[in-house]
C-alpha positions as protocol buffer text, in pm:
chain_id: "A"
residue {
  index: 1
  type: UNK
  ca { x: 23893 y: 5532 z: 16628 }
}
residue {
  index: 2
  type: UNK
  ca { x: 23570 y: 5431 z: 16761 }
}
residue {
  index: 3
  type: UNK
  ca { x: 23255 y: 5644 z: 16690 }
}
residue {
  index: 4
  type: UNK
  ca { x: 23071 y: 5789 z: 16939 }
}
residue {
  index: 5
  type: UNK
  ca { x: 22660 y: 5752 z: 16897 }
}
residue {
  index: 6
  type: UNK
  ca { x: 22361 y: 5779 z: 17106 }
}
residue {
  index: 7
  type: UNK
  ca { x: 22190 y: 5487 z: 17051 }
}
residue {
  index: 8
  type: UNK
  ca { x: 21823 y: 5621 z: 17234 }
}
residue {
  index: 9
  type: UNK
  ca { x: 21608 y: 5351 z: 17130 }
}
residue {
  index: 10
  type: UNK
  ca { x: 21836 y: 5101 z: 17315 }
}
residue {
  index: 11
  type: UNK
  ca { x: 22005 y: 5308 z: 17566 }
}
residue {
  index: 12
  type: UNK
  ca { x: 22338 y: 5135 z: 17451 }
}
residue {
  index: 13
  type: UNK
  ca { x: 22570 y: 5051 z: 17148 }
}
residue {
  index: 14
  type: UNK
  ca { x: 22475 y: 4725 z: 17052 }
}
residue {
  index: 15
  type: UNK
  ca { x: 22757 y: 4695 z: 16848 }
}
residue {
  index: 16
  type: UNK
  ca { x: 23077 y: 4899 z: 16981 }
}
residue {
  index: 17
  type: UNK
  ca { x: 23410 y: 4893 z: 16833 }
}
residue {
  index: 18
  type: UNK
  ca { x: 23579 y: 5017 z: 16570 }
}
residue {
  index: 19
  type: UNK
  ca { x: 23475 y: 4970 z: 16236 }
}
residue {
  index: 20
  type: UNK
  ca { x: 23728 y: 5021 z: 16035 }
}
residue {
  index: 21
  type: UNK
  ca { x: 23956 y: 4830 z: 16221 }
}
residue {
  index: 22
  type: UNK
  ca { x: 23693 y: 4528 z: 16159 }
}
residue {
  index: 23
  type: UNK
  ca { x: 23665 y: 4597 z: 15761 }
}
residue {
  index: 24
  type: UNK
  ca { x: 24054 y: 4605 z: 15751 }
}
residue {
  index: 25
  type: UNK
  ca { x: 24014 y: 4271 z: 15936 }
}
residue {
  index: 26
  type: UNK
  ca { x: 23715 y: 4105 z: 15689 }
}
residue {
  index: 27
  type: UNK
  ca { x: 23968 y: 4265 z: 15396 }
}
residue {
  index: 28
  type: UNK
  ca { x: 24246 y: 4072 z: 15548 }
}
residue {
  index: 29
  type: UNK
  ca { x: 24067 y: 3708 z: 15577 }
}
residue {
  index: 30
  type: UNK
  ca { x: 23933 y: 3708 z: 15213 }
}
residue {
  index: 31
  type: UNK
  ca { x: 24304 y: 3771 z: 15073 }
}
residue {
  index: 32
  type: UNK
  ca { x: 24439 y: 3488 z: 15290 }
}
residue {
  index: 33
  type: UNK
  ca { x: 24084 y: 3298 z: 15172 }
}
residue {
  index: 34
  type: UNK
  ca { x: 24252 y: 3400 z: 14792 }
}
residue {
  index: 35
  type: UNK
  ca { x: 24594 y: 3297 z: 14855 }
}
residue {
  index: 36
  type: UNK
  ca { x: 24514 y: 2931 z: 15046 }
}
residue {
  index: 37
  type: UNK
  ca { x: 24275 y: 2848 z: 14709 }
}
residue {
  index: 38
  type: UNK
  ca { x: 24606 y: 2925 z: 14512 }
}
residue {
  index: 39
  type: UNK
  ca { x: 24829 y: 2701 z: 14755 }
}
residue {
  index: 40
  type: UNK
  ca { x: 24528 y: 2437 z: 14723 }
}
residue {
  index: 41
  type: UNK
  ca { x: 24533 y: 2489 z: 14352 }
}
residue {
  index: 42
  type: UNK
  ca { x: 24918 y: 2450 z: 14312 }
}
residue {
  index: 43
  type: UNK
  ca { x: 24943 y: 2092 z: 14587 }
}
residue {
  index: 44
  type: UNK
  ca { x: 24655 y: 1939 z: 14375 }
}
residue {
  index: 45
  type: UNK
  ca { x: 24859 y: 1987 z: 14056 }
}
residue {
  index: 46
  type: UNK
  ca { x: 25141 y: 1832 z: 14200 }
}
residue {
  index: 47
  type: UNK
  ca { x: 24981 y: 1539 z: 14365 }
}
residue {
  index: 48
  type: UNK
  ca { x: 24805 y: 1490 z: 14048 }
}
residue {
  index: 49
  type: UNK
  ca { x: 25143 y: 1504 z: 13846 }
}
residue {
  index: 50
  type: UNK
  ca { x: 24991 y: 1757 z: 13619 }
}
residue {
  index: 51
  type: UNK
  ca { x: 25264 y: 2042 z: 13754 }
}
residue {
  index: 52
  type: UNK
  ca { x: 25586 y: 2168 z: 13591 }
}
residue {
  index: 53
  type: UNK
  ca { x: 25752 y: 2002 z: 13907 }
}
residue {
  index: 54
  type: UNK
  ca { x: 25725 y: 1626 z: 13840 }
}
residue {
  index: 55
  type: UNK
  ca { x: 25944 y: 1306 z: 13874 }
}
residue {
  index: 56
  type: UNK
  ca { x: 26024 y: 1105 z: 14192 }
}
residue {
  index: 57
  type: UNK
  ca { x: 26104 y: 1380 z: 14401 }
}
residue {
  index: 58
  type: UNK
  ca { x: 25746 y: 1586 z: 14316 }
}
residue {
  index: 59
  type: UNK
  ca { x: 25589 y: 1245 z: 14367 }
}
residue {
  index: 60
  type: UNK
  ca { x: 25738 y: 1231 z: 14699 }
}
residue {
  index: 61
  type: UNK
  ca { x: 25660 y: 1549 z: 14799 }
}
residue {
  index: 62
  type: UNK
  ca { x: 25266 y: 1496 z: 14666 }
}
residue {
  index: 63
  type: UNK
  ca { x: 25278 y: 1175 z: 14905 }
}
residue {
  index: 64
  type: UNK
  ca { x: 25394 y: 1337 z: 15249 }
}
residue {
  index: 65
  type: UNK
  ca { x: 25103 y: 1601 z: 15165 }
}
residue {
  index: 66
  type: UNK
  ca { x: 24843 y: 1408 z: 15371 }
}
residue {
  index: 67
  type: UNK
  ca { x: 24535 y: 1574 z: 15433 }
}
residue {
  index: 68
  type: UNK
  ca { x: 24668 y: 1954 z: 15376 }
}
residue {
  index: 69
  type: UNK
  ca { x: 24563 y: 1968 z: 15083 }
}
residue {
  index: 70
  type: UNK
  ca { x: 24144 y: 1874 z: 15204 }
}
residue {
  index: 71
  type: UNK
  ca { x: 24217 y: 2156 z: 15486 }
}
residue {
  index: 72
  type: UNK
  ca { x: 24349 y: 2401 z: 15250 }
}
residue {
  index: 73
  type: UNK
  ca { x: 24042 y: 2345 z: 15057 }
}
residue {
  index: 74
  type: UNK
  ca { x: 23818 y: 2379 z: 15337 }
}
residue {
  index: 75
  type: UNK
  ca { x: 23968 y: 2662 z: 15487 }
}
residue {
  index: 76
  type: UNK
  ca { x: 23819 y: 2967 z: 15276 }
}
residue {
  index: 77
  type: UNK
  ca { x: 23483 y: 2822 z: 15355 }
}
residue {
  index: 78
  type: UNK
  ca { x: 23593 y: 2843 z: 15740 }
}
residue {
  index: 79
  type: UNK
  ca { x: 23661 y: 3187 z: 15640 }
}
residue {
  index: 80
  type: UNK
  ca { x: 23314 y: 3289 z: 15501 }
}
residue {
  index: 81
  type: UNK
  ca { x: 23105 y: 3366 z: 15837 }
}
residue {
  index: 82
  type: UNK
  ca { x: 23450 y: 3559 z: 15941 }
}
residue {
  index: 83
  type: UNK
  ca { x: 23424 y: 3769 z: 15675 }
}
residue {
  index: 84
  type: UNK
  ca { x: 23086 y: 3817 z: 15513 }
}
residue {
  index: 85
  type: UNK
  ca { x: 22890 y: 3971 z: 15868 }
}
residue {
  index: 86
  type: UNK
  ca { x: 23171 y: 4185 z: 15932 }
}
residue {
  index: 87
  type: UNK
  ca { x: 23186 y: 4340 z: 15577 }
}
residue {
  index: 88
  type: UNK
  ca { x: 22905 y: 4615 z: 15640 }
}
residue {
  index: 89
  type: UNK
  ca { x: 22744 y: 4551 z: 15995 }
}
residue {
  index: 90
  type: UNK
  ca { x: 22583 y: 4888 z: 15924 }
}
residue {
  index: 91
  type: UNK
  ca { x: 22327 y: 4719 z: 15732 }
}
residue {
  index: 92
  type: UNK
  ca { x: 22229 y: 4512 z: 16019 }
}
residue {
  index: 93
  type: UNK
  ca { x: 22093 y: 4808 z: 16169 }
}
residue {
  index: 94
  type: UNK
  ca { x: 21724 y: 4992 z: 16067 }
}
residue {
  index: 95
  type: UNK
  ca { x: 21814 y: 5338 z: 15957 }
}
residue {
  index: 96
  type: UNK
  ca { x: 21739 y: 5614 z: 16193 }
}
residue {
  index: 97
  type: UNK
  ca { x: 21821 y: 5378 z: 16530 }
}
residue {
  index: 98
  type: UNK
  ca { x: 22175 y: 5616 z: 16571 }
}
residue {
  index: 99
  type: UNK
  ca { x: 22221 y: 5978 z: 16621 }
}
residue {
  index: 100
  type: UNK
  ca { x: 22541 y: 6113 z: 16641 }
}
């Protein structure tokens, strides 16, 4: 729900929403950030043959991989501006600019 402020020495909410909706959200994109390092993690091991999967079918597998494995490595970076801004945008603000 969506707090209600009086924001008198800008006549409006410069930043309106709901902000726990938005910290569920930044919560959300650092556990997926978490979880594609792992699935990076796990691919590299394989390609590498340095898994408990090997032989010629994990070889196989490693070689249809193409570049997933550079976006999966890439992707929690992607994720950083997502998440970082969003975690407290209260302390974007000078204290004493709201009123409730």
């Amino acid at each position: 729900m969506t707090e209600q402020r009086n924001w008198t020495g800008l006549g409006f909410n410069p930043a309106p929403g709901d902000q726990g909706v938005v910290s569920g959200l930044s919560s959300s994109l650092r556990q997926v950030a978490g979880h594609l390092i792992s699935v990076h993690a796990v691919l590299t091991r394989i390609v590498k043959g340095q898994d408990e999967w090997t032989g010629d079918a994990a070889k196989a597998f490693g070689d249809h991989l193409g570049k997933l494995p550079g976006y999966l490595q890439d992707a929690p970076l992607a994720n950083r501006p997502a998440v970082k801004p969003h975690h407290s945008p209260e302390h974007l603000l000078p204290m004493g600019t709201a009123t409730p």
